[in-house]
PQR file of N, CA, C, O and H, with PARSE charges and radii, in Angstrom:
ATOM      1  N   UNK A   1      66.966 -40.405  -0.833 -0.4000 1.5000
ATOM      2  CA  UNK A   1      66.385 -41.316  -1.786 -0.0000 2.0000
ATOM      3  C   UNK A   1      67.486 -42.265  -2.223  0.5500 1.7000
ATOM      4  O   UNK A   1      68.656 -41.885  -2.277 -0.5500 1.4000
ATOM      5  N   UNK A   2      67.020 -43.807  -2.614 -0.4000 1.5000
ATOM      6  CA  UNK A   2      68.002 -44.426  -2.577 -0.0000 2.0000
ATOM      7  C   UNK A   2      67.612 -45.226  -4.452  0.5500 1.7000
ATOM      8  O   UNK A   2      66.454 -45.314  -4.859 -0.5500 1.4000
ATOM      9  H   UNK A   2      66.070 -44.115  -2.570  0.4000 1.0000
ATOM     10  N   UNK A   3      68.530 -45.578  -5.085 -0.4000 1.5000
ATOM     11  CA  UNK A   3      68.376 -45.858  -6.096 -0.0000 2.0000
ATOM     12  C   UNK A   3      67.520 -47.368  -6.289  0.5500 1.7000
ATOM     13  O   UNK A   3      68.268 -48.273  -5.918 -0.5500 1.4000
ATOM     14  H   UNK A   3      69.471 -45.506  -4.754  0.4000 1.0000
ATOM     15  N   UNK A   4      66.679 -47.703  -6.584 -0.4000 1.5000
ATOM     16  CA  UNK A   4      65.387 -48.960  -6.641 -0.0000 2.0000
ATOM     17  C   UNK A   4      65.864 -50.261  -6.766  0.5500 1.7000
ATOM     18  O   UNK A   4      65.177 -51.269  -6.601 -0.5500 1.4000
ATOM     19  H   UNK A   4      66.072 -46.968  -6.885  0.4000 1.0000
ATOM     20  N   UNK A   5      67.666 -50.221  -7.211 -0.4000 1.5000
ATOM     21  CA  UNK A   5      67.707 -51.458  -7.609 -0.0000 2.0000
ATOM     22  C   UNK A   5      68.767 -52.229  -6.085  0.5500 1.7000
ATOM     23  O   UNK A   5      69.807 -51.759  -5.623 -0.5500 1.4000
ATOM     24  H   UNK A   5      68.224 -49.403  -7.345  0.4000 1.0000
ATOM     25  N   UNK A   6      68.345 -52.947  -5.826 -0.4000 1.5000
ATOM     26  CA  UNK A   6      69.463 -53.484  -5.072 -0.0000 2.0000
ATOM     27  C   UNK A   6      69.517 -55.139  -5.073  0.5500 1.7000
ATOM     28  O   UNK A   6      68.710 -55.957  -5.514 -0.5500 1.4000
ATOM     29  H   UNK A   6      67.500 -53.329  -6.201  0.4000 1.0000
ATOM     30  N   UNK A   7      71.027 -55.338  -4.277 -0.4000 1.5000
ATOM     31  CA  UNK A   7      71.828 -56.664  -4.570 -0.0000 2.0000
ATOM     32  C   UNK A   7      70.468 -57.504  -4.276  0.5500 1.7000
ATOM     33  O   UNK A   7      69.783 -57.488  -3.253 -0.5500 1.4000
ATOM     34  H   UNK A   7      71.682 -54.674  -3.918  0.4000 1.0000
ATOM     35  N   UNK A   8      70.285 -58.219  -5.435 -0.4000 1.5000
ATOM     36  CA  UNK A   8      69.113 -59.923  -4.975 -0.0000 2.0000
ATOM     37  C   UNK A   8      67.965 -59.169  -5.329  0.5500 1.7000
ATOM     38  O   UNK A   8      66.897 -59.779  -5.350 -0.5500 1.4000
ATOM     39  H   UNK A   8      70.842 -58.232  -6.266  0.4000 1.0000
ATOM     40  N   UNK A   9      67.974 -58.130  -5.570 -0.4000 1.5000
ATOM     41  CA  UNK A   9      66.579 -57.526  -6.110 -0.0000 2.0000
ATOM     42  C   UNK A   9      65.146 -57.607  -5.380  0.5500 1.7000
ATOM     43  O   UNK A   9      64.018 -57.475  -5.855 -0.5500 1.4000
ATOM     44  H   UNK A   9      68.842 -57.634  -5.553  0.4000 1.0000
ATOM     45  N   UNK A  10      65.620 -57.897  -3.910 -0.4000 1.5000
ATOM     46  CA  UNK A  10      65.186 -57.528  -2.785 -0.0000 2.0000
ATOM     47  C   UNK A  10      64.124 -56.987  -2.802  0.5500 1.7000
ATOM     48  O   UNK A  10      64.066 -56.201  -3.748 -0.5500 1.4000
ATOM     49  H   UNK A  10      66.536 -58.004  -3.523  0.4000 1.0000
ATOM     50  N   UNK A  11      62.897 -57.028  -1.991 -0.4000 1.5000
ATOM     51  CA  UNK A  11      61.913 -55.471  -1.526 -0.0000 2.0000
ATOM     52  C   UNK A  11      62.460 -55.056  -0.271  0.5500 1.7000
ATOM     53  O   UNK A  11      62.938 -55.789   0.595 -0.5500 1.4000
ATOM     54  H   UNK A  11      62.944 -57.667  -1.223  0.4000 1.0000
ATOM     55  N   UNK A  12      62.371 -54.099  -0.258 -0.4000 1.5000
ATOM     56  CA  UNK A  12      63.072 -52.905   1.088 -0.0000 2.0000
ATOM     57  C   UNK A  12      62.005 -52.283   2.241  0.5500 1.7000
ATOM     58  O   UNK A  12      61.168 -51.383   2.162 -0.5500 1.4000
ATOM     59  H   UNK A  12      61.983 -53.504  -0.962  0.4000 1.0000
ATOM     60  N   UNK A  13      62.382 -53.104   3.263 -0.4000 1.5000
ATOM     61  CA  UNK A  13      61.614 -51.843   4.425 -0.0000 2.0000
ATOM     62  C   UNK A  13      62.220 -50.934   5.188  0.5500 1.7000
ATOM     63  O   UNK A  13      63.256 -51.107   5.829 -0.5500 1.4000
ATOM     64  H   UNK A  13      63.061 -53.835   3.328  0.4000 1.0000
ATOM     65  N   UNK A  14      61.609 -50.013   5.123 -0.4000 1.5000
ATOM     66  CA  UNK A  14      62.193 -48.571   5.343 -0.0000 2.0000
ATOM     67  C   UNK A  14      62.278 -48.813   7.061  0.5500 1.7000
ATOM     68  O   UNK A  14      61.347 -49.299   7.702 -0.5500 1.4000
ATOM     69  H   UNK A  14      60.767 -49.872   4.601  0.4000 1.0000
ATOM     70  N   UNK A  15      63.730 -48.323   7.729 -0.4000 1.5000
ATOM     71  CA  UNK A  15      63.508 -48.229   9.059 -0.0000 2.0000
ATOM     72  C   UNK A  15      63.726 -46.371   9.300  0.5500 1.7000
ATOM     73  O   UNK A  15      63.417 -45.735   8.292 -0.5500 1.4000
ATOM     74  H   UNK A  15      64.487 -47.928   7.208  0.4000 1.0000
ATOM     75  N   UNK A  16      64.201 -45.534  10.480 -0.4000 1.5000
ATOM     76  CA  UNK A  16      64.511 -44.262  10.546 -0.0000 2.0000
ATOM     77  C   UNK A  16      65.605 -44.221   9.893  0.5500 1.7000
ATOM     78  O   UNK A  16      65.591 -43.639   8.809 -0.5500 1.4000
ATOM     79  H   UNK A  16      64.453 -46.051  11.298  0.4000 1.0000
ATOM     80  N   UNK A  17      66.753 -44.783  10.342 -0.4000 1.5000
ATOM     81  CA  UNK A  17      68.153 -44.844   9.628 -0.0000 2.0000
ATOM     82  C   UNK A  17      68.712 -46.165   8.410  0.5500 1.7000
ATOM     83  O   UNK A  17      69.692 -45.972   7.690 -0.5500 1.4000
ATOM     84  H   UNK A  17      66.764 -45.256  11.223  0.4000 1.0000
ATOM     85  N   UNK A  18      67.999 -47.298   8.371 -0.4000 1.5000
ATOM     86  CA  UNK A  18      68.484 -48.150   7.659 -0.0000 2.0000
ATOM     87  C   UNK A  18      67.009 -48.449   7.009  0.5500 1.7000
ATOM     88  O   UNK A  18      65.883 -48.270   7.474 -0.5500 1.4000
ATOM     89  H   UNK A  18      67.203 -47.455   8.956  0.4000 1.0000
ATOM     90  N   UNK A  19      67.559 -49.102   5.452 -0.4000 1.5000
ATOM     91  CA  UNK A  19      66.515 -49.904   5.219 -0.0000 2.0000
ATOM     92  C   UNK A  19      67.211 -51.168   4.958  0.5500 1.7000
ATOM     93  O   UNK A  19      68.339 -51.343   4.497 -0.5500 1.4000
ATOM     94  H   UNK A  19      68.473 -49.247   5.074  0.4000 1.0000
ATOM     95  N   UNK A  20      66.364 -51.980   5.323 -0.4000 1.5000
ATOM     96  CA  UNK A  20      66.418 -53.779   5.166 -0.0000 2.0000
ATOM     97  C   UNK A  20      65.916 -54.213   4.037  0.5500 1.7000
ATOM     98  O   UNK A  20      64.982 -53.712   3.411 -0.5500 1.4000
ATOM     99  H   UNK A  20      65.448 -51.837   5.698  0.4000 1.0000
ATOM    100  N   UNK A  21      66.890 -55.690   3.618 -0.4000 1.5000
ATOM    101  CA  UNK A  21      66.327 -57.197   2.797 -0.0000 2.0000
ATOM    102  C   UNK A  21      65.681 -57.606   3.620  0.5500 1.7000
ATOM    103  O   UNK A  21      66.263 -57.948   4.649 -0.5500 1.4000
ATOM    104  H   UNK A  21      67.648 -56.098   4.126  0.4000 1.0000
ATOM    105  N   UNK A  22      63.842 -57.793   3.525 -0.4000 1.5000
ATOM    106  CA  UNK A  22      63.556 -59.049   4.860 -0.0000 2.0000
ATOM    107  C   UNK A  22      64.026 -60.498   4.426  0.5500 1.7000
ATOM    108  O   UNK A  22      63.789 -61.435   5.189 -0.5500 1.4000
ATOM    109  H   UNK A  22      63.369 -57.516   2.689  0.4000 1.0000
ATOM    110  N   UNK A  23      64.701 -60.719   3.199 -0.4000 1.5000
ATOM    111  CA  UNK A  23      65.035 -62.342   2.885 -0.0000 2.0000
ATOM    112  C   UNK A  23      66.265 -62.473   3.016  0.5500 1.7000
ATOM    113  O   UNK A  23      66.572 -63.575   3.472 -0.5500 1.4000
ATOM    114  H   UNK A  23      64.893 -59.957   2.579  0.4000 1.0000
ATOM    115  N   UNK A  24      67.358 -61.592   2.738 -0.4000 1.5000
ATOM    116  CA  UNK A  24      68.578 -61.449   3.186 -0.0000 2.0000
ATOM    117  C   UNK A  24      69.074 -60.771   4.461  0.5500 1.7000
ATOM    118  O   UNK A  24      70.123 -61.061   5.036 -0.5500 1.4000
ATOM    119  H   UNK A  24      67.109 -60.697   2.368  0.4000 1.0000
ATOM    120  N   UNK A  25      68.517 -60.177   4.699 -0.4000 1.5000
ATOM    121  CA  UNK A  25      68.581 -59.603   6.709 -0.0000 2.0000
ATOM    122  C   UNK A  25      69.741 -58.429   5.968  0.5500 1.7000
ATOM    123  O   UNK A  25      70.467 -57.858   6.782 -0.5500 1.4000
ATOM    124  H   UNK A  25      67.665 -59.942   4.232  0.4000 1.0000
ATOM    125  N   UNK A  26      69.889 -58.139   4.787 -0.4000 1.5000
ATOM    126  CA  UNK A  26      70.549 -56.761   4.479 -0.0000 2.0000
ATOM    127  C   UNK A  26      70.639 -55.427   5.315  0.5500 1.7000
ATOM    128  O   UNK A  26      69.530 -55.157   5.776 -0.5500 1.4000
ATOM    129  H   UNK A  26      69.300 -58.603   4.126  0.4000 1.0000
ATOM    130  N   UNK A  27      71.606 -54.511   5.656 -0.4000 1.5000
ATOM    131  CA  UNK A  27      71.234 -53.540   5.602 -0.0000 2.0000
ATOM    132  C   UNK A  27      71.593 -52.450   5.293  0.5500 1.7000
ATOM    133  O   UNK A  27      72.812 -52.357   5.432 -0.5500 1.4000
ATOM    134  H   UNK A  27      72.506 -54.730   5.282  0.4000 1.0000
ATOM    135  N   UNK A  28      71.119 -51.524   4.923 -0.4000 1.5000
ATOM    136  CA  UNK A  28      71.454 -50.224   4.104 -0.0000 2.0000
ATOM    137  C   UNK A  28      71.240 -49.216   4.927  0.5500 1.7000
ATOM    138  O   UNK A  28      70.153 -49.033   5.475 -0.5500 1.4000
ATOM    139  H   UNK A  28      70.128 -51.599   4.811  0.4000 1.0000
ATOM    140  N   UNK A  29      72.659 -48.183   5.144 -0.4000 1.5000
ATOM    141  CA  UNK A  29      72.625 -47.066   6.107 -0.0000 2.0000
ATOM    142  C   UNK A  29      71.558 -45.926   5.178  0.5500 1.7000
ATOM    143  O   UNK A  29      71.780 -46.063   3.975 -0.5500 1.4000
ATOM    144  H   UNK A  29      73.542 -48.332   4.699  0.4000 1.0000
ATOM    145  N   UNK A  30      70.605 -44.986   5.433 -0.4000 1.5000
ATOM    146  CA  UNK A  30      69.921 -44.850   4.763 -0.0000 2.0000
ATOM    147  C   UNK A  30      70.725 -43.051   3.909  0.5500 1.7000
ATOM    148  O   UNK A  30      70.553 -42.448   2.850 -0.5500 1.4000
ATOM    149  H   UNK A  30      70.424 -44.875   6.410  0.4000 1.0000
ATOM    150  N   UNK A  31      71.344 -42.909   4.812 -0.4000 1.5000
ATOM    151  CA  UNK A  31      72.346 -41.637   4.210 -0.0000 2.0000
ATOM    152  C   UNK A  31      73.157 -41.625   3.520  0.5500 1.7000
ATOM    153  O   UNK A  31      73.617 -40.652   2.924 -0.5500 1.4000
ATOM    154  H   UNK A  31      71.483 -43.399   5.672  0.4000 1.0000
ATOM    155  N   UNK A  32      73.582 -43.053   3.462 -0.4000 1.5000
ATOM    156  CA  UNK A  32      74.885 -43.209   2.353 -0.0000 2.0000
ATOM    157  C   UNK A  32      74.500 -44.057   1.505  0.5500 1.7000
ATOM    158  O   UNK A  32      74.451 -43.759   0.312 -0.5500 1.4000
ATOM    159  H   UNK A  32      73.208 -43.844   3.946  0.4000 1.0000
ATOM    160  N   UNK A  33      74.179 -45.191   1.930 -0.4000 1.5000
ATOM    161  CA  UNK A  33      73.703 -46.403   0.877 -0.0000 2.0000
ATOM    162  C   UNK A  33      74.800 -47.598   1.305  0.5500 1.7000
ATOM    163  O   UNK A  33      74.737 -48.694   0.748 -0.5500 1.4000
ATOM    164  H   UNK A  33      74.219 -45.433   2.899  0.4000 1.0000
ATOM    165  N   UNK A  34      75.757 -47.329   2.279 -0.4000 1.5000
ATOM    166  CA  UNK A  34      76.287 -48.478   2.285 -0.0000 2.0000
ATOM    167  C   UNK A  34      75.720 -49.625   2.898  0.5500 1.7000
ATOM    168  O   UNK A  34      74.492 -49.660   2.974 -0.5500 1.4000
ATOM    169  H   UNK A  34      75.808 -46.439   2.731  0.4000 1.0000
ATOM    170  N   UNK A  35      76.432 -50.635   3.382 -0.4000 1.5000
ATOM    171  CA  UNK A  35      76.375 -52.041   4.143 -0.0000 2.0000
ATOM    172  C   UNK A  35      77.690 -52.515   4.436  0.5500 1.7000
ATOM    173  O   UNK A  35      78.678 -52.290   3.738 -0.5500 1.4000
ATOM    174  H   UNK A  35      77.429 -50.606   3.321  0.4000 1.0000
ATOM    175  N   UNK A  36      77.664 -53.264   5.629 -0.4000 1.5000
ATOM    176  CA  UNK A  36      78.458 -53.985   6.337 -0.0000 2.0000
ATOM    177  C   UNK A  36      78.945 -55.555   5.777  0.5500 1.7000
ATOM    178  O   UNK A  36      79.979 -56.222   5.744 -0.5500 1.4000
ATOM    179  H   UNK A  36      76.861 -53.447   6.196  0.4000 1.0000
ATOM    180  N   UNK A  37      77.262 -55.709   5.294 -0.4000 1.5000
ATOM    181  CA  UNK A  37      77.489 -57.217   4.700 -0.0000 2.0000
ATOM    182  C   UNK A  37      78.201 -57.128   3.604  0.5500 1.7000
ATOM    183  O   UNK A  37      78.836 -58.183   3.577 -0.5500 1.4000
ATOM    184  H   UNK A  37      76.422 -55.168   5.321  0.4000 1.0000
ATOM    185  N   UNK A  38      78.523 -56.404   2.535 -0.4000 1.5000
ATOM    186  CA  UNK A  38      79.416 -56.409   1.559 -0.0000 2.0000
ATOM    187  C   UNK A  38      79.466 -55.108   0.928  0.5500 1.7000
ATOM    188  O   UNK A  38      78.643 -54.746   0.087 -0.5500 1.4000
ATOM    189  H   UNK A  38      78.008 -55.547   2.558  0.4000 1.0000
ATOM    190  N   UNK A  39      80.762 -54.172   1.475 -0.4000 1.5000
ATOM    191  CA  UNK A  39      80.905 -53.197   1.289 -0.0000 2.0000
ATOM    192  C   UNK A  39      80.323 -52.606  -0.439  0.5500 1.7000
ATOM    193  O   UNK A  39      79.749 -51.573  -0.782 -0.5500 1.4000
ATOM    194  H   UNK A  39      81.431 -54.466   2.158  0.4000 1.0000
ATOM    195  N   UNK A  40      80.903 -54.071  -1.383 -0.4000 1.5000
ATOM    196  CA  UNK A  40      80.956 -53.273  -2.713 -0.0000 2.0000
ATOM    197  C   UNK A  40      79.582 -53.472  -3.268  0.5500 1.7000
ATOM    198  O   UNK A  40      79.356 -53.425  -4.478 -0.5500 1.4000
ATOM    199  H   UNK A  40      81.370 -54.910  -1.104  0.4000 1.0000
ATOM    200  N   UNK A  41      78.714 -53.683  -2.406 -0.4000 1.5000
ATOM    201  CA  UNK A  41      77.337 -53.966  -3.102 -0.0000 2.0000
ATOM    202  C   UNK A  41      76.552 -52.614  -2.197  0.5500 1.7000
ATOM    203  O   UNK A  41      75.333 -52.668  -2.033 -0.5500 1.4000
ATOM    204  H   UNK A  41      78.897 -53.721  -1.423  0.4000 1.0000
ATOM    205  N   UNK A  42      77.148 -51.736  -1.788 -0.4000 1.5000
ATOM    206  CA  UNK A  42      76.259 -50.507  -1.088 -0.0000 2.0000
ATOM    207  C   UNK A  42      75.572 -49.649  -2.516  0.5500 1.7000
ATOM    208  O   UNK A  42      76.179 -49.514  -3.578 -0.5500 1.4000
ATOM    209  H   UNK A  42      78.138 -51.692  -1.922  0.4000 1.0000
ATOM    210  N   UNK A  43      73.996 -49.061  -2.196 -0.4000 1.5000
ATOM    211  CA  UNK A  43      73.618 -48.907  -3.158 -0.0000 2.0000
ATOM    212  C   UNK A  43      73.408 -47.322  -3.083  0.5500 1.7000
ATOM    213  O   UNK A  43      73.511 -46.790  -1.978 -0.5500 1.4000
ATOM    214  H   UNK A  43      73.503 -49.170  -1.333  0.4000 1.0000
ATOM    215  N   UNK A  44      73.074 -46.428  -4.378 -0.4000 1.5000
ATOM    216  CA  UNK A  44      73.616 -44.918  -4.525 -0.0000 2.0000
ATOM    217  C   UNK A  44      71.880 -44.281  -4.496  0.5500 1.7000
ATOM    218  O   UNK A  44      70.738 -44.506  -4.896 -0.5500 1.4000
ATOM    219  H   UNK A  44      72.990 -46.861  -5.276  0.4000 1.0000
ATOM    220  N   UNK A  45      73.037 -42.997  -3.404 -0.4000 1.5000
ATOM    221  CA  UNK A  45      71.497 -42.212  -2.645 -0.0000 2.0000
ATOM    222  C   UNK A  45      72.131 -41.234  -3.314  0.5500 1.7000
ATOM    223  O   UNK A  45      73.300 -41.085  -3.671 -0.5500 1.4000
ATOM    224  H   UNK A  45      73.965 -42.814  -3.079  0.4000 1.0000
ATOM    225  N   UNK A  46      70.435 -40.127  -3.497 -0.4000 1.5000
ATOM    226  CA  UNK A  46      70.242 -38.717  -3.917 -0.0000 2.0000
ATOM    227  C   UNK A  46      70.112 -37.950  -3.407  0.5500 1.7000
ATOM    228  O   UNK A  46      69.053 -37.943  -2.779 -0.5500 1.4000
ATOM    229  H   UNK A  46      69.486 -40.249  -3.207  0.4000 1.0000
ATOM    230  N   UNK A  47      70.817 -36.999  -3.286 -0.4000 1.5000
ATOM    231  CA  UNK A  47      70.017 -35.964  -2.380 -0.0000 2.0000
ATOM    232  C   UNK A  47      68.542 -35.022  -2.993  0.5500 1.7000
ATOM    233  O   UNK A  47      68.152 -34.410  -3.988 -0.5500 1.4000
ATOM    234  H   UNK A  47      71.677 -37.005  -3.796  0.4000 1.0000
ATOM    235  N   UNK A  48      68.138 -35.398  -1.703 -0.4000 1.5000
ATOM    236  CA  UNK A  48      66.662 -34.508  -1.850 -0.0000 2.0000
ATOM    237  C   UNK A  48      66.155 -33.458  -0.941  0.5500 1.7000
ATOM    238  O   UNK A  48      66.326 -33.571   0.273 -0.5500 1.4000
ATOM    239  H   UNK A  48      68.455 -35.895  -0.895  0.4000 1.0000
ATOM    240  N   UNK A  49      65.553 -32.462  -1.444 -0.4000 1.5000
ATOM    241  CA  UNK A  49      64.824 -31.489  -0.664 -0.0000 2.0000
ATOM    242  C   UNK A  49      63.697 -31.279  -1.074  0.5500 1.7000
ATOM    243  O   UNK A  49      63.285 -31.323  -2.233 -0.5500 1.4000
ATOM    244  H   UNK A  49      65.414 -32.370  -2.430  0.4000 1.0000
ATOM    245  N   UNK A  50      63.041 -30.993   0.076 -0.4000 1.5000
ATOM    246  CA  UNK A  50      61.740 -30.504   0.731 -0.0000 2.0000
ATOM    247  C   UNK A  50      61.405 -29.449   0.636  0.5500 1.7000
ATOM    248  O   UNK A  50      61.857 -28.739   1.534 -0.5500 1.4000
ATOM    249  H   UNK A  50      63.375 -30.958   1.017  0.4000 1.0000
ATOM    250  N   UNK A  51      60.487 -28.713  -0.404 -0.4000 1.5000
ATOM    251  CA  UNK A  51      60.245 -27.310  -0.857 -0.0000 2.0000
ATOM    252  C   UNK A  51      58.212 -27.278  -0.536  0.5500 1.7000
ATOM    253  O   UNK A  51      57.569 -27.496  -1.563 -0.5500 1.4000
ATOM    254  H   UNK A  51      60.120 -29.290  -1.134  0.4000 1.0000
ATOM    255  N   UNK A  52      57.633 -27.109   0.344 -0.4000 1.5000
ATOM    256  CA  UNK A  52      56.456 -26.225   0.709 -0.0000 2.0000
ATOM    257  C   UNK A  52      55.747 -27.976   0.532  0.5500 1.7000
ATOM    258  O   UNK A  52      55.967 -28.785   1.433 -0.5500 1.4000
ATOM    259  H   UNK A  52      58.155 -26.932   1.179  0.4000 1.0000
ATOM    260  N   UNK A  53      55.026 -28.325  -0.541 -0.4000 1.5000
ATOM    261  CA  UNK A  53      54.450 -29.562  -0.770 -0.0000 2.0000
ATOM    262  C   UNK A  53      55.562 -30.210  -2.045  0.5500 1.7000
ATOM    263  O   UNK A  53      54.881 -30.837  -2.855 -0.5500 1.4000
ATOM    264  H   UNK A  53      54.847 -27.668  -1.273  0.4000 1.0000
ATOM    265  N   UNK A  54      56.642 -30.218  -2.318 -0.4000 1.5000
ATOM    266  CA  UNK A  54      57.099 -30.680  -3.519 -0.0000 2.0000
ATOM    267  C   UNK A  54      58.699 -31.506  -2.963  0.5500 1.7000
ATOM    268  O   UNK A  54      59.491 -31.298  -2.044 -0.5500 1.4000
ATOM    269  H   UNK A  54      57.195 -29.709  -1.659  0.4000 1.0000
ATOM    270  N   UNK A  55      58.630 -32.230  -3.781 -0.4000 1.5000
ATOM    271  CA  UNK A  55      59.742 -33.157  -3.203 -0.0000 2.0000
ATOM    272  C   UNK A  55      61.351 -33.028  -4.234  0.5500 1.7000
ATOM    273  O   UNK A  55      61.289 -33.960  -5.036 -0.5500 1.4000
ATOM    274  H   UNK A  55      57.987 -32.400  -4.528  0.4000 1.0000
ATOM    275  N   UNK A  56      61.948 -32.670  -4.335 -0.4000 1.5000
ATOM    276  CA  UNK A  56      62.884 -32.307  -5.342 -0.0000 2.0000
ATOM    277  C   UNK A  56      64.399 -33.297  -5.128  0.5500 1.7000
ATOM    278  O   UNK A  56      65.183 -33.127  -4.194 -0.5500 1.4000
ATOM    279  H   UNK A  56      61.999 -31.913  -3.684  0.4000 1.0000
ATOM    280  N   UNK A  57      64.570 -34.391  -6.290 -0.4000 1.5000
ATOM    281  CA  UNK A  57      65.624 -35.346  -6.153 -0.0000 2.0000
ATOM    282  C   UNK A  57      66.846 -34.744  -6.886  0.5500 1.7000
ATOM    283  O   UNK A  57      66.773 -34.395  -8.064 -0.5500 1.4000
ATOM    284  H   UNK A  57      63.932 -34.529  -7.048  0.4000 1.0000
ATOM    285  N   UNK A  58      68.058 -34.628  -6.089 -0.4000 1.5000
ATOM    286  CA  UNK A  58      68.969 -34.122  -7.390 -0.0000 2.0000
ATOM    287  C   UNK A  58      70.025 -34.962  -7.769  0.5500 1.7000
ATOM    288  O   UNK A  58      71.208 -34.785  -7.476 -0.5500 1.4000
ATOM    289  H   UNK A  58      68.118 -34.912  -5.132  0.4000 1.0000
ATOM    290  N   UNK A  59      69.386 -36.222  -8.674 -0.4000 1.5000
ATOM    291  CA  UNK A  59      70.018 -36.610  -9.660 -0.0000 2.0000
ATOM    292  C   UNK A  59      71.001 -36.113 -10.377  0.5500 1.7000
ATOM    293  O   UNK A  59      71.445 -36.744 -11.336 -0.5500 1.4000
ATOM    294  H   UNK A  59      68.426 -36.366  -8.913  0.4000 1.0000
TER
END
């Protein structure tokens, strides 16, 4: 899970490993949160698990 806010305040499409800016051509590794295009704007992931039907973020 990746935190909602990002650089340009963007909407995000989810790929397997990255999600994208479609207006900035951004992209976000989806395990870490970084980017290439500007290291200090990578944005902060949670870890989460998968328990039977329940989704658990650990903030």
């Amino acid at each position: 899970m990746v935190d909602e806010s990002a650089p340009g305040d963007a909407v995000m499409v989810r790929d397997l490993e990255f999600i994208y800016c479609p207006w900035h051509q951004w992209g976000f590794e989806l395990a870490t949160g970084t980017t290439a295009v500007k290291p200090e704007w990578s944005i902060r992931t949670y870890p989460v698990r998968v328990i039977g039907r329940d989704v658990l973020v650990m903030a």
